[in-house]
C-alpha positions in Angstrom: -23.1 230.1 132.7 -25.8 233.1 133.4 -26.8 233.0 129.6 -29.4 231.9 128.2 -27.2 229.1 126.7 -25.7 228.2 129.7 -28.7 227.5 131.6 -30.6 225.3 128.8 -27.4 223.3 128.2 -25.5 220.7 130.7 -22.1 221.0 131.8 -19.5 218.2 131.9 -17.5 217.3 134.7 -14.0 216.9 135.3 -14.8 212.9 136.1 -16.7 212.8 132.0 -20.3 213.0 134.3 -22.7 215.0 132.4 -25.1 218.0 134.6 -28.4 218.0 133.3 -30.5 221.5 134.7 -33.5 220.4 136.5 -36.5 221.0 134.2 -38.9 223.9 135.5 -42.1 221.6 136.9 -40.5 219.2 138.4 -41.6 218.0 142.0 -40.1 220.7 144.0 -42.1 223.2 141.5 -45.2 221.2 142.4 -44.7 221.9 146.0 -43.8 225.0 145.5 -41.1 224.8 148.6 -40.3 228.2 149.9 -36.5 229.0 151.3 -36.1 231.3 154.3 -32.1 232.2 155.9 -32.4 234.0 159.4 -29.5 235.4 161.0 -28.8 234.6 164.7 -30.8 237.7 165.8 -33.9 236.2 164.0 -34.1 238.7 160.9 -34.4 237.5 157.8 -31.3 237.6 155.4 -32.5 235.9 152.6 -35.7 235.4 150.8 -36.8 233.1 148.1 -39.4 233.6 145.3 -41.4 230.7 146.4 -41.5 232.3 149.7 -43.2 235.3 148.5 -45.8 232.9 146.9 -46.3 231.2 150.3 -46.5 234.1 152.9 -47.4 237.2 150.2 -44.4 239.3 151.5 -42.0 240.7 148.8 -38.2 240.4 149.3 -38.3 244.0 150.2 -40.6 243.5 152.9 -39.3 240.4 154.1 -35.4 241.1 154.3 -34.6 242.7 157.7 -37.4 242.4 159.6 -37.8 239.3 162.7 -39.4 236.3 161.5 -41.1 235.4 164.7 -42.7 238.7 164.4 -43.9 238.8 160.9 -45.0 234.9 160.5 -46.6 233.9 164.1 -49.3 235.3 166.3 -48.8 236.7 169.8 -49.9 233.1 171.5 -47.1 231.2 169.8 -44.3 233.3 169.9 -42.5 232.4 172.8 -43.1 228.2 171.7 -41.3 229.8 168.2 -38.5 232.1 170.2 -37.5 228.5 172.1 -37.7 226.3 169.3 -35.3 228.7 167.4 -33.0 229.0 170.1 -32.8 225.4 170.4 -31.7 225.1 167.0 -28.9 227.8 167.1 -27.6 226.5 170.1 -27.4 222.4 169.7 -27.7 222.5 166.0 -30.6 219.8 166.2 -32.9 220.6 163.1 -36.7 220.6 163.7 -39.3 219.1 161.7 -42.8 219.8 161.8 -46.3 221.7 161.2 -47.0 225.2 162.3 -49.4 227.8 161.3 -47.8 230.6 160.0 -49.4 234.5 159.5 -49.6 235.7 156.2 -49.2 239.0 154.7 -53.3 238.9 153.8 -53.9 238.3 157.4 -55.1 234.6 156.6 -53.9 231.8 158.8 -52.0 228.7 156.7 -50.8 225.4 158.1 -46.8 224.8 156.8 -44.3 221.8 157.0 -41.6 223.4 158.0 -37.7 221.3 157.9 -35.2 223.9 160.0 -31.3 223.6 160.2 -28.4 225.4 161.5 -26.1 226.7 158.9 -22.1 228.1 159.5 -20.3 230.0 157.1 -17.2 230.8 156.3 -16.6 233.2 159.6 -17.9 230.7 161.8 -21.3 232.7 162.2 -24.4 230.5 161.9 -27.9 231.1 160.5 -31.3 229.4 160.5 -32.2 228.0 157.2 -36.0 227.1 156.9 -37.7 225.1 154.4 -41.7 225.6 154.2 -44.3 224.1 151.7 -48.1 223.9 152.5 -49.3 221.0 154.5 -52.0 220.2 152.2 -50.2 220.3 148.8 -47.4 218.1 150.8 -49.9 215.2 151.8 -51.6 215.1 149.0 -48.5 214.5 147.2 -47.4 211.9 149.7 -50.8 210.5 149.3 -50.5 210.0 145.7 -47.1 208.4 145.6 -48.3 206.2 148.5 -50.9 204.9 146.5 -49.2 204.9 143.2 -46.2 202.9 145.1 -49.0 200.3 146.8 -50.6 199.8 143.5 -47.4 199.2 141.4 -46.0 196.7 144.1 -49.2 194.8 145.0 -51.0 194.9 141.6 -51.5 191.7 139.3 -50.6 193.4 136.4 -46.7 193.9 135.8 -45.3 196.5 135.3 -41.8 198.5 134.6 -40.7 201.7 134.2 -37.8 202.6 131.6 -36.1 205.2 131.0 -35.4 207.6 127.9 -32.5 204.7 126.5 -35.1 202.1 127.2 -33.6 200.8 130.4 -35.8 199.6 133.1 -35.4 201.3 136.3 -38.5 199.8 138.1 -39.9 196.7 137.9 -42.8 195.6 140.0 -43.4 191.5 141.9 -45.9 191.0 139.3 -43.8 191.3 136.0 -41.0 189.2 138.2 -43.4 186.4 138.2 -44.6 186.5 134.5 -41.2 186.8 132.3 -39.2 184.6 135.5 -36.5 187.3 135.8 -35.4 188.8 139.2 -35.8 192.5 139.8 -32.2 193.6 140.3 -31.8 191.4 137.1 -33.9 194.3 135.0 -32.4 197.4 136.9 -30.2 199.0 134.3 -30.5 196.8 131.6 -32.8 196.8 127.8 -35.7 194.7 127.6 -33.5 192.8 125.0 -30.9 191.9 127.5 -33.3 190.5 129.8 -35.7 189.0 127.7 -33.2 188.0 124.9 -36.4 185.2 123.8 -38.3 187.2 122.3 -39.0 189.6 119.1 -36.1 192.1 120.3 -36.3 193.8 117.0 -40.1 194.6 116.8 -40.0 194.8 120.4 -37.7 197.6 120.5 -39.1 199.1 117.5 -42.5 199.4 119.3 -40.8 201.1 122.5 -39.3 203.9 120.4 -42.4 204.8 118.8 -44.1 205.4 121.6 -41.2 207.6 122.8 -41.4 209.2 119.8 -44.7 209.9 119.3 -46.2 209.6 122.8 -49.0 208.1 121.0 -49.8 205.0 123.8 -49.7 201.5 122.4 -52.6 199.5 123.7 -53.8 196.0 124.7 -51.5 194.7 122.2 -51.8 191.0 122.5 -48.4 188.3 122.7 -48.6 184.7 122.8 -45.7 182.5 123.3 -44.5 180.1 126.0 -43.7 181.6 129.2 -40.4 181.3 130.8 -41.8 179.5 134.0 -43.8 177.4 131.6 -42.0 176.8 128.5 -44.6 174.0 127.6 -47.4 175.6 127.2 -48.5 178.4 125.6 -49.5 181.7 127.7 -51.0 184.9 126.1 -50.3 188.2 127.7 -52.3 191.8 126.9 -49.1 194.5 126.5 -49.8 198.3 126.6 -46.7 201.4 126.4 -47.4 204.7 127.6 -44.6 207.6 127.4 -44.1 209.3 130.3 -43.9 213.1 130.6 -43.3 215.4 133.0 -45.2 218.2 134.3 -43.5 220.3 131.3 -44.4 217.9 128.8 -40.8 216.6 128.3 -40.9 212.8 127.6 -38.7 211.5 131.2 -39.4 207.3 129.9 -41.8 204.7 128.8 -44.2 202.8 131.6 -45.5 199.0 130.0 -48.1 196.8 131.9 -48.4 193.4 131.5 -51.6 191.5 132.0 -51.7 187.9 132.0 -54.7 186.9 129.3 -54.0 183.4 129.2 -57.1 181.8 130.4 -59.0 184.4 127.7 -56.9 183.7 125.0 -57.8 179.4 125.6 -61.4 180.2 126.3 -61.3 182.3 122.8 -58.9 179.6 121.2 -61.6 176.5 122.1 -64.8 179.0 121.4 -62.9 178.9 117.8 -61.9 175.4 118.0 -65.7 175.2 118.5 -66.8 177.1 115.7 -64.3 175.1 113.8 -65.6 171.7 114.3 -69.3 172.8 113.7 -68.3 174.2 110.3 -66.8 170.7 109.4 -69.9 169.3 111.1 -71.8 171.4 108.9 -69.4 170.9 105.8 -69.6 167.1 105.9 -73.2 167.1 106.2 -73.4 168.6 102.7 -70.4 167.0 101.1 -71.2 163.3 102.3 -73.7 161.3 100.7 -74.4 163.2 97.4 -74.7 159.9 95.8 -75.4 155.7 96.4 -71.7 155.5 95.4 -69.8 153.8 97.6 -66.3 154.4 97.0 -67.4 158.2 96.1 -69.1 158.5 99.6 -65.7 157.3 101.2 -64.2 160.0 99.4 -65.9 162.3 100.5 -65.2 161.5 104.2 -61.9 161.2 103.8 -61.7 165.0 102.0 -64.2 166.5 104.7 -61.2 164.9 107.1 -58.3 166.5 105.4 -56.8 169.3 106.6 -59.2 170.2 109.4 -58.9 167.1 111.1 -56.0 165.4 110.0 -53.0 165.3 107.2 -53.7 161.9 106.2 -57.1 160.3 105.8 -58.5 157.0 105.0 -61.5 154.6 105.3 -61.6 151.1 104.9 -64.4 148.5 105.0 -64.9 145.4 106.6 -64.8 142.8 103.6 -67.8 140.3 105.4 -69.4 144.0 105.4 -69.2 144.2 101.9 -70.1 140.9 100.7 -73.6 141.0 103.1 -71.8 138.4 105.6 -72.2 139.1 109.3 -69.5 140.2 111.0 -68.0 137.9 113.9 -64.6 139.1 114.8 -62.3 136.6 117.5 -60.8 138.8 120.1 -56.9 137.1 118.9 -58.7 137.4 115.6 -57.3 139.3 112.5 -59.4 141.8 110.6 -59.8 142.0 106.2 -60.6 145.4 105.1 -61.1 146.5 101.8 -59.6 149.9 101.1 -62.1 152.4 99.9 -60.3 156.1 99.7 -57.1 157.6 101.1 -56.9 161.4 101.2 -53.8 163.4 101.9 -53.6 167.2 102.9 -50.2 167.6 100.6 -48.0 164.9 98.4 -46.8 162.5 101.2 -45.4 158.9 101.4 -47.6 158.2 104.1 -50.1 157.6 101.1 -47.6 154.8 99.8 -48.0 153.7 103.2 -51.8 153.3 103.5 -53.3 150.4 101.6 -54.7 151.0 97.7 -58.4 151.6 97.4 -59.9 148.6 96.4 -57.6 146.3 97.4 -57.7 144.2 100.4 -55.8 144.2 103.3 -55.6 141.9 106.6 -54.7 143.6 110.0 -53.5 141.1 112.7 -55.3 141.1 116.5 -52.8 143.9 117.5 -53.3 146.1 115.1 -54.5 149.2 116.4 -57.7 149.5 113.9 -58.3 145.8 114.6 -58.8 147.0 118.1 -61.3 149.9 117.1 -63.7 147.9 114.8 -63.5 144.6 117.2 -64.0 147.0 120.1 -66.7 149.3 118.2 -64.9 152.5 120.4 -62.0 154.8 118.9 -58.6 154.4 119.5 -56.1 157.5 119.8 -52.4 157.6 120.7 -51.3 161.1 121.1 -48.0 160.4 120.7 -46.4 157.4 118.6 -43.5 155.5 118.9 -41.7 152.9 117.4 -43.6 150.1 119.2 -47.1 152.1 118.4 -46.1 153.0 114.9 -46.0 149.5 114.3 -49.3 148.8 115.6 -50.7 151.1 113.3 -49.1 150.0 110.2 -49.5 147.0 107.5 -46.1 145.9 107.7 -42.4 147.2 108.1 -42.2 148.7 105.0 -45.7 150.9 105.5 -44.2 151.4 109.1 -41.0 152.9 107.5 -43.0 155.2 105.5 -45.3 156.5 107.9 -41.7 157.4 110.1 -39.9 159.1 107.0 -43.5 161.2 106.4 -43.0 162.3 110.6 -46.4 160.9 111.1 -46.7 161.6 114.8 -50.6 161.1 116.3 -53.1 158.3 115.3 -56.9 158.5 115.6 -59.0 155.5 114.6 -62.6 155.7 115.1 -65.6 152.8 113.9 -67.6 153.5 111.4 -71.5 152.4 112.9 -74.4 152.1 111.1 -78.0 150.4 112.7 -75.8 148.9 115.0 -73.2 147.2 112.9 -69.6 147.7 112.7 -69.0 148.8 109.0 -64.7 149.9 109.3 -63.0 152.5 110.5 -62.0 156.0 109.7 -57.7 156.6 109.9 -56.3 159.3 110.9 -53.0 160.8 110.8 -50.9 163.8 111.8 -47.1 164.6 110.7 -47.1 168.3 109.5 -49.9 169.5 112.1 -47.8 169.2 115.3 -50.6 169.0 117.6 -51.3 165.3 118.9 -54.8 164.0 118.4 -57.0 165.3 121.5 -60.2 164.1 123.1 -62.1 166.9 120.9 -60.5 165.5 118.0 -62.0 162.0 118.8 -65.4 163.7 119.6 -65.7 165.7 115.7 -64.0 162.3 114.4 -66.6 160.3 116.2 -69.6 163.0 115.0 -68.0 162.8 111.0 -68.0 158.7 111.1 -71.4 158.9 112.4 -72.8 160.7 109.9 -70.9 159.1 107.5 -71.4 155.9 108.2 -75.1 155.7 107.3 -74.2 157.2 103.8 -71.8 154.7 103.4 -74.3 151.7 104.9 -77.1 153.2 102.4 -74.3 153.0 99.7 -73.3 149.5 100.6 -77.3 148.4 100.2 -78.0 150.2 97.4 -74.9 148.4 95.7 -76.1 145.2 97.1 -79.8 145.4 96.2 -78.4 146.7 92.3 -76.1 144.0 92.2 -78.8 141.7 93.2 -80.9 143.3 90.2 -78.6 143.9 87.9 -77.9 139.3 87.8 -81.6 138.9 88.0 -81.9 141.2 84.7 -79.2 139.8 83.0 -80.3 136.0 83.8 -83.5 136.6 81.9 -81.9 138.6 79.0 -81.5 136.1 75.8 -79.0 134.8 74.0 -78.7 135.3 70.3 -80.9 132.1 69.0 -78.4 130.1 66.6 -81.5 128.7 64.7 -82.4 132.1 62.6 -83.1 132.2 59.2 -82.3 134.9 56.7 -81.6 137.6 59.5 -78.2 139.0 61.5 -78.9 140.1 64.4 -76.7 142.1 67.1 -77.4 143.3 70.5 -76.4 145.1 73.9 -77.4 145.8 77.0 -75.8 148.4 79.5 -77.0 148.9 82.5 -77.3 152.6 84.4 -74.2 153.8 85.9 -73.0 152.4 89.5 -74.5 155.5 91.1 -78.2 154.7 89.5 -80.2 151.6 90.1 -80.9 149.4 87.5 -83.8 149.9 85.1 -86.5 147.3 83.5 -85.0 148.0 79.8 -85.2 144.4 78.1 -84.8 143.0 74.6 -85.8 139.4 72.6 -85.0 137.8 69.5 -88.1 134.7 69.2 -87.6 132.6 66.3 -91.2 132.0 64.9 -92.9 129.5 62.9 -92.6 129.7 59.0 -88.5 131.4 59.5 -89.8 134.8 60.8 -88.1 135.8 64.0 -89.9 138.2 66.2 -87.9 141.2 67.6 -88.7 143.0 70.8 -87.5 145.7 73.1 -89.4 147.2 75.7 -88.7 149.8 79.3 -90.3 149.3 82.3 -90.8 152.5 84.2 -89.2 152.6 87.1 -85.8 150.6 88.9 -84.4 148.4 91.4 -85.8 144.6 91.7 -88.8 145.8 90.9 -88.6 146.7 87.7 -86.5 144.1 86.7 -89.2 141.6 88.4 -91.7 143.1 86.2 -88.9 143.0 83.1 -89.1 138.9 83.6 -92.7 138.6 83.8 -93.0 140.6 80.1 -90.4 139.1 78.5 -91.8 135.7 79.8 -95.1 136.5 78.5 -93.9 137.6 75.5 -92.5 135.0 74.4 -95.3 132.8 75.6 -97.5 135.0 73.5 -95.1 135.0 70.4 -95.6 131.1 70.0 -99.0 131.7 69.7 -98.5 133.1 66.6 -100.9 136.2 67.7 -100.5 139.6 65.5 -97.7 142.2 66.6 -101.3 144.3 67.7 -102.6 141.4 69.4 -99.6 140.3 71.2 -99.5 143.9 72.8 -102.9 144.1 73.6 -102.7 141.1 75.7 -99.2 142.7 77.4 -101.3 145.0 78.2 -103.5 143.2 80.5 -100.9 141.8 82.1 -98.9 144.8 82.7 -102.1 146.7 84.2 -102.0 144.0 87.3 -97.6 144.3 88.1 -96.0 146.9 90.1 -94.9 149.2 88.3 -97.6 149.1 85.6 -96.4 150.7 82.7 -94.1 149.5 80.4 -92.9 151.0 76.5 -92.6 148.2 74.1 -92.0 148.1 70.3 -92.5 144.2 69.0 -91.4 143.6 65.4 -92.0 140.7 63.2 -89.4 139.6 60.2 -90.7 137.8 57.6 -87.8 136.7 54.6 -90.3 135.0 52.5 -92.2 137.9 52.1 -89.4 140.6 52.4 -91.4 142.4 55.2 -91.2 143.4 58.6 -94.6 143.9 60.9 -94.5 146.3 63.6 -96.2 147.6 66.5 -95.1 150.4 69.6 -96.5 150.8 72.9 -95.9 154.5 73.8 -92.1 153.4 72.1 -89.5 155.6 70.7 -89.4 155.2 67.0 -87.0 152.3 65.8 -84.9 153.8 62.6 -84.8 152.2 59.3 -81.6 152.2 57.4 -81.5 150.9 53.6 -78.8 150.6 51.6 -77.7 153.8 50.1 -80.3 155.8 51.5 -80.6 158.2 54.4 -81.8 156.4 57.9 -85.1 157.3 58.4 -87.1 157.2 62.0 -90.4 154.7 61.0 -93.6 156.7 62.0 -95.2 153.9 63.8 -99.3 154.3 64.9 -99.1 156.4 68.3 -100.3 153.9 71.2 -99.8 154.8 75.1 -97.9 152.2 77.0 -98.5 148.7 78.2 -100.2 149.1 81.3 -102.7 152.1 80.6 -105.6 149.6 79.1 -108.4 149.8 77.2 -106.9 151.5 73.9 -106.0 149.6 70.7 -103.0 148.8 69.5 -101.9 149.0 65.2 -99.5 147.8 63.3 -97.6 148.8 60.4 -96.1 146.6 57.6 -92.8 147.9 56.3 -90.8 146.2 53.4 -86.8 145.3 54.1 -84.4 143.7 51.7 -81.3 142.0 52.1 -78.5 144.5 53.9 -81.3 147.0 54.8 -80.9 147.3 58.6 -83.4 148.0 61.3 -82.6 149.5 65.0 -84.5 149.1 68.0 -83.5 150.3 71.0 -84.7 152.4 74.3 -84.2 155.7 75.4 -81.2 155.5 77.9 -79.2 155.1 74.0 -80.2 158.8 73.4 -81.9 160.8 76.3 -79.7 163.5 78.3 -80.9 165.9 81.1 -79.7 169.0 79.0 -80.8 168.2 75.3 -84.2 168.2 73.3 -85.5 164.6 72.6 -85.4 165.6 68.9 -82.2 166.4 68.7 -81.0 163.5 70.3 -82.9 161.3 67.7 -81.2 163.9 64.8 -78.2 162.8 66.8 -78.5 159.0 66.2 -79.7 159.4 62.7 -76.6 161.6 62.0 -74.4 158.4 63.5 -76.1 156.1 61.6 -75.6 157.8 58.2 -71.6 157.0 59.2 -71.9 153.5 60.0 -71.3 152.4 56.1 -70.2 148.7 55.9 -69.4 148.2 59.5 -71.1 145.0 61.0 -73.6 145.0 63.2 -71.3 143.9 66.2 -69.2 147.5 65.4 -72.0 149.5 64.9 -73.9 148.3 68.4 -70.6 149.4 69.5 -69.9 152.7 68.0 -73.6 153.5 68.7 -73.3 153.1 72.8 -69.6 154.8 72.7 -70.9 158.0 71.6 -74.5 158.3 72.1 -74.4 157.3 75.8 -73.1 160.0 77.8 -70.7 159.0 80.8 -72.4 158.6 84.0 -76.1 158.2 82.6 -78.9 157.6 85.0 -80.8 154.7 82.8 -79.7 151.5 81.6 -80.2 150.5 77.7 -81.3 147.8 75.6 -79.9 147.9 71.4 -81.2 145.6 68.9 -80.1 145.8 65.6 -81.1 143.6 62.7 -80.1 143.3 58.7 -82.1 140.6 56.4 -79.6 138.2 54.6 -79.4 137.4 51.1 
């Protein structure tokens, strides 16, 4: 027990109860209180160490001599002699602040707590306790404010011990995790909080016992147990606790409710969000006139920021240039333009199939957005609202088996008029549709809807081109002698307008046909305005039996007053008897030459500008062709790509040509546009192939 061993080590009781020594620092260390046995006489029996730190006497001078004498001055000693006496005699002890002498000759204020003691022959002795008034309230001090602070802070806090069981517990962390006080005393954090992460939870604890290194402002977010529907964000630190040796003695952990931070960051991000779709969609709608690409790309910008399923459907009067005039028990016929889906879903099966129509009764709820012109949302859906929002019952059963939960319909508007609607649907995201939603909805559908309006107008007005054009292009005459003739026209793709390329077979006096094919610069109704007027002319011109040089020169006056006022034209003149062919180009590609058993050749026509330009001459050239010798005319939407050189696109058709062999004209007009004309060209064409007859 006096080792070395004995002291370091505790002891076990009879009762299993383990004695711990009191580790050197503790609080009586830090008060330093002093231990002082008097005798009845009033001489001092026994002395402590700490005493001879607070009145500078040794034991040796301390043991034996009167205490009254040695520790208090002359005015107080009779107040001392009586107080002591009292003591002896009732056994009251006495509690309180003296000044005391010391061995230095200095006055110091003590606490003093005095007692009677009796021993074992019935004698008693004085047993005084001492510490220095000012150490003692500064102490008190400090636990008074530590104990105010922990109790009436808003933070919560605990206080575990070294098997990471909470031995204090503050009314603040009460209120946060909903567990009573006495509920914590004693117990883990995973037995009262059995909820959450007890694994990392724990894990975390220990390390900072371990390593004292503090964990801080380590954020949680979860539902709160007073509050189980909405989530609540709380900023956790862990310090270890030490004593004055150094010796870990537990863990303290405040909690600090962050929830309103944690939302203000959470929308600041939902902020940021919606201006980086904002700022998405305003680059990936509206790259082209397409309409059913510009719907796309609506419905992808939607999906998966705004929704899991997307789609966007048109009004069909929209479509076909009618005016909209909806009955309020009226239904509503959409056409279906895309349907976007965030991952492989049936809710697609559910949607209707681009292109198609579909008809939505009055209680519909996307009847109700584009008859209304304002978005509907229902955050929730049920069985009686699911059916609202879909086609039919099947579509309705579909949209339940995909766990489609929230709806958002808002109108697509465009200069006033209701265009459709833009569908929206949630099953995987488990957040219902909010009014935020509905505001970025209502921002993408505006900005979408004028791509899709422009789209709609720009198919409209090439629609309306596009039958003007083909109304004035000929049919093959049936009245031709000695010549086969085939020919094609293709108009730009549906993303480009429609050009002013144009072709014409005239028959002409004495069996010669004249042969034409021109380009107006430019597109739209414009240029195919201007197409009519030169065609018309052209063959007004052609019955005059004017020279191919003449006939041009005159196109070119008349060209020179239209908008636009340049046109390319090559006009060609068969004649069997003579077994010739007269020719003459206006700024024209070359036409190509192909006799039997020879290599096609590009005919090097007299370089002229085109139609429009004026005051330059125009010259022909006189070329012989026999029977199954074949010429080609065409414009330069046959060959002409953004990426290759004009020459070798022309290498390119003569290459082609050399392949054609027997083929008729029909299959070679054919073969020619399948794999000269690249997909998706900007420019329409016009082909005119001819081969004298035998």
């Amino acid at each position: 027990m006096g080792g070395a061993d004995g002291l370091g080590a505790g002891r076990e009781t009879a009762d299993g109860a383990e004695v711990r020594p009191s580790p050197v620092g503790g609080l009586l260390d830090v008060l330093g209180v002093a231990a002082i046995v008097i005798d009845a006489d009033g001489r001092i029996v026994l002395w402590s160490p700490q005493a001879e730190e607070l009145f500078g006497y040794t034991a040796h001078e301390a043991l034996g001599r009167y205490a009254a004498r040695l520790f208090v001055a002359e005015e107080h000693l009779s107040l001392v002699l009586h107080l002591f006496d009292e003591v002896m005699t009732t056994g009251r002890s006495w509690a309180g602040v003296f000044p005391v002498r010391r061995k230095d000759g200095s006055t110091r204020k003590l606490e003093f707590r005095n007692m009677r003691l009796m021993d074992d022959l019935g004698d008693f002795y004085a047993l005084g306790l001492a510490t220095d008034q000012e150490t003692l309230r500064l102490v008190e001090r400090d636990l008074a404010l530590s104990v105010r602070l922990v109790d009436q802070s808003p933070i919560g806090l605990a206080v575990l011990d070294t098997d990471l069981r909470y031995v204090a517990v503050n009314a603040a962390l009460e209120r946060y995790d909903g567990v009573p006080a006495r509920e914590h005393l004693g117990r883990t954090v995973a037995e009262t909080l059995p909820f959450i992460d007890v694994e990392r939870t724990e894990a975390a604890l220990r390390r900072v016992l371990d390593t004292g290194v503090p964990l801080l402002d380590r954020q949680v977010v979860g539902p709160a147990p007073a509050d189980a529907d909405n989530v609540h964000a709380w900023s956790v630190s862990i310090y270890r606790l030490d004593d004055v040796a150094g010796r870990p003695i537990g863990l303290a952990f405040s909690v600090i409710d962050v929830t309103d931070r944690y939302r203000a960051a959470a929308e600041a991000e939902r902020a940021r969000d919606r201006l980086a779709v904002v700022a998405d969609a305003s680059v990936r709608i509206g790259t082209t006139l397409d309409l059913e690409q510009t719907a796309r790309e609506l419905a992808d910008v939607a999906v998966p920021q705004l929704a899991d399923i997307a789609a966007v459907d048109v009004l069909d009067t929209v479509l076909e240039g009618r005016p909209t005039r909806m009955a309020a028990d009226g239904p509503a016929v959409f056409r279906a333009l895309a349907v976007s889906a965030a991952y492989p879903t049936v809710a697609v099966d559910a949607a209707d199939p681009p292109g198609l129509l579909a008809r939505y009764g009055a209680d519909r709820l996307v009847t109700r957005c584009v008859r209304t012109a304002r978005p509907v949302r229902e955050e929730r859906l049920d069985e009686r609202t699911l059916s609202c929002v879909a086609r039919d019952g099947r579509a309705a059963r579909l949209l339940r088996e995909a766990g489609v939960h929230s709806y958002l319909a808002v109108p697509l508007i465009a200069r006033g008029e209701v265009l459709g609607a833009l569908d929206l649907k949630r099953a995987r995201n488990p957040l219902p549709f909010t009014e935020d939603d509905t505001v970025l909805a209502s921002e993408l559908a505006a900005r979408a809807a004028v791509c899709i309006d422009n789209a709609r107008l720009y198919r409209q007005q090439r629609e309306t081109a596009l039958t003007l054009q083909r109304s004035m292009l000929p049919e093959t005459p049936g009245d031709l002698v000695g010549l086969d003739v085939a020919s094609r026209y293709q108009p730009a793709g549906a993303r480009s307008e429609v050009g002013g390329d144009w072709f014409d077979i005239i028959p002409l006096s004495g069996e010669r046909t004249a042969l034409v094919v021109g380009d107006v610069m430019g597109s739209g109704i414009n240029a195919a305005t201007s197409m009519g007027r030169l065609r018309t002319a052209t063959r007004t011109l052609s019955r005059l039996d004017l020279e191919p040089a003449e006939v041009l020169r005159h196109l070119d006056e008349i060209a020179a007053g239209m908008e636009p006022s340049l046109a390319t034209c090559v006009y060609a003149v068969y004649d069997p008897r003579r077994g010739e062919c007269r020719l003459c180009s206006a700024g024209h590609l070359p036409p190509v030459l192909v006799r039997g058993g020879h290599t096609p050749v590009l005919l090097d026509l007299p370089t002229a500008p085109p139609l429009g330009v004026g005051g330059i001459p125009f010259r022909e050239t006189t070329v012989a062709i026999a029977p199954g010798d074949r010429l080609v005319l065409y414009t330069d939407g046959l060959i002409e790509t953004r990426d290759e050189d004009i020459d070798a696109r022309l290498e390119a058709l003569l290459a082609l040509l050399r392949t054609l062999g027997d083929s008729s004209l029909e299959e070679s007009c054919d073969r020619l546009l399948r794999e000269l004309r690249h997909p998706g060209v900007h420019d329409d064409v016009a082909l005119l192939m001819a081969c004298p007859l035998a």
